[in-house]
NUGUNU-108097 format. One record per residue (C-alpha): x, z, y. Coordinates in steps of 0.001 Angstrom, whole numbers, padded with zeros to 6 digits, always signed. Each point is the difference from the previous one (the first is absolute). Layout:
<nodes>
XZY ...
</nodes>
This chain:
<nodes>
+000862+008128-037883 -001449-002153+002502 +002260-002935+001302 -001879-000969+002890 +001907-000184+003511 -001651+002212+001767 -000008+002636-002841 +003854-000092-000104 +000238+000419+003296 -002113+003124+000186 +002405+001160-003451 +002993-000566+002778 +001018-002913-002062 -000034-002585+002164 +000933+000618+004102 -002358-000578+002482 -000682+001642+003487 -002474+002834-000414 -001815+000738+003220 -002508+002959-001474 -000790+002152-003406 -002602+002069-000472 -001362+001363-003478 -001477-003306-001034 +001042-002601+002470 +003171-001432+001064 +000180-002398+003061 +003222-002964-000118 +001297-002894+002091 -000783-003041-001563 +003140-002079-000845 -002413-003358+000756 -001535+000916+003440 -002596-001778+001869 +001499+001525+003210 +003032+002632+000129 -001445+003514-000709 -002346-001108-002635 -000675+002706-002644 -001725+000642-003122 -001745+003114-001076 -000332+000670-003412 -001386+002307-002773 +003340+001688-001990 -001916-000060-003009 -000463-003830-001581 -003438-000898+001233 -000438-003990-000232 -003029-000364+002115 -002092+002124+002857 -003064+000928-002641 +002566+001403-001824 +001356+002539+002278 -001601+003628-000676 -001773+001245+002939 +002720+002690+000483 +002615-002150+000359 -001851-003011+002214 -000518+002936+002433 +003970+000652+000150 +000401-003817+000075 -002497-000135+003244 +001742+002890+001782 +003636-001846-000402 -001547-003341+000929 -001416+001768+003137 +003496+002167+000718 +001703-003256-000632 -001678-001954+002339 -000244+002181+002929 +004037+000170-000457 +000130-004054-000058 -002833+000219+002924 +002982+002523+002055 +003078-001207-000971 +000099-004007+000388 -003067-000133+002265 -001839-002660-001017 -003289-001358+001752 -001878+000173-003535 +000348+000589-004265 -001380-000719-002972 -000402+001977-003038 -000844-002005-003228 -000013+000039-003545 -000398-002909-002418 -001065+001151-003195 +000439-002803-003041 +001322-002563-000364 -002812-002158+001543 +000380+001768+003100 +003814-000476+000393 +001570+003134-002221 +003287-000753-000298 +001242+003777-001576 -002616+001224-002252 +000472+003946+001375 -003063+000488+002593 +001469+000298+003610 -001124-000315+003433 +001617-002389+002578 +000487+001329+003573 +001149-002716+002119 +001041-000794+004248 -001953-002221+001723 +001107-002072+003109 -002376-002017+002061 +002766-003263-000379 +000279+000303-003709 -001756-002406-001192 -001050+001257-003088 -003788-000421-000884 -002292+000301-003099 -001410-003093-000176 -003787+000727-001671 -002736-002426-000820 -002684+002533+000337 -003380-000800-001399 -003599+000500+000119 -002383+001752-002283 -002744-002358-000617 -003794+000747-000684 +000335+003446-001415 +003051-000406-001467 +000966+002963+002433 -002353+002435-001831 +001014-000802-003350 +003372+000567+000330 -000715+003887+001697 -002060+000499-002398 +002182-000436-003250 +003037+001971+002225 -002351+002469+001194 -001592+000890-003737 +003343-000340-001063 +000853+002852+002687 -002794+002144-001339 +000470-000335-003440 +003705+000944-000122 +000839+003876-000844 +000440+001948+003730 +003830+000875-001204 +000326-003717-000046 -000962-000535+003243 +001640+003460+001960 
</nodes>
C-alpha cells in the first residue's frame, strides 16, 4: 500500500477539506496556502508525475481543475488565479502524487516568479524543436492522446 500523503488522504486516512470528486479526480484545500482558498486537484489513483497520468484520467483531472476554479473565481472573487503544477523534484515537487495547484491572485500580493529568461542563440532554437518535435513523431499515438 502506498504511504504517500495524498494517497491516504484519498483512502480517508488522513482529514483534509475535500472541495470536489469525480471518478478520477479529487480537488482539496491545501493545508500550506499561498492565499486562503488555495486547492489542489489530484488524480485518486497514485500517479507521481503529469506524463504519467492516462489520458482518461488527465481529462477528469482538467474538468475538476476547471469546476474548481470557476468556484474559487465565484466564491472569494479574486481579480486573477493561477493554476500550476511542478512536476520533480527540480521543478519544486514537494509530494510525489501528480496534482494541480489552483491558486487567488490579488493585485497587492506581492508574490512574483522571478525568471532569468534566455535567448536561443544561432540556431540553437531549431535544434532544440527539432529533437522535441521527432521525439513527438516518433512516440506511439496512444502515448501522445
Amino acid at each position: 500500500m502506498i504511504q504517500c500523503k495524498f494517497c491516504k488522504i484519498i483512502r480517508g486516512e488522513s482529514d483534509a477539506e475535500v472541495l470536489f470528486k469525480n471518478k478520477n479526480a479529487i480537488a482539496i484545500l491545501d493545508i500550506n496556502p499561498i492565499h486562503y482558498g488555495h486547492v489542489l486537484v489530484m488524480p485518486q489513483r497514485h500517479r507521481a508525475t503529469l506524463v504519467e497520468v492516462p489520458d482518461e484520467e488527465l481529462l477528469d483531472l482538467i474538468k475538476a481543475t476547471k469546476v474548481v476554479s470557476h468556484a474559487i473565481v465565484k466564491s472569494l472573487n479574486p481579480p486573477g488565479y493561477n493554476v500550476f503544477s511542478n512536476n520533480g523534484k527540480a521543478a519544486g515537487q514537494s509530494v510525489f502524487h501528480f496534482h494541480f495547484h489552483i491558486t487567488p491572485r490579488y493585485d497587492d500580493d506581492n508574490i512574483r516568479f522571478v525568471l532569468k529568461l534566455k535567448k536561443y542563440g544561432g540556431d540553437d532554437m531549431a535544434v532544440y524543436a527539432k529533437r522535441i518535435r521527432q521525439q513527438i513523431q516518433s512516440s506511439p499515438v496512444h502515448e501522445l492522446l
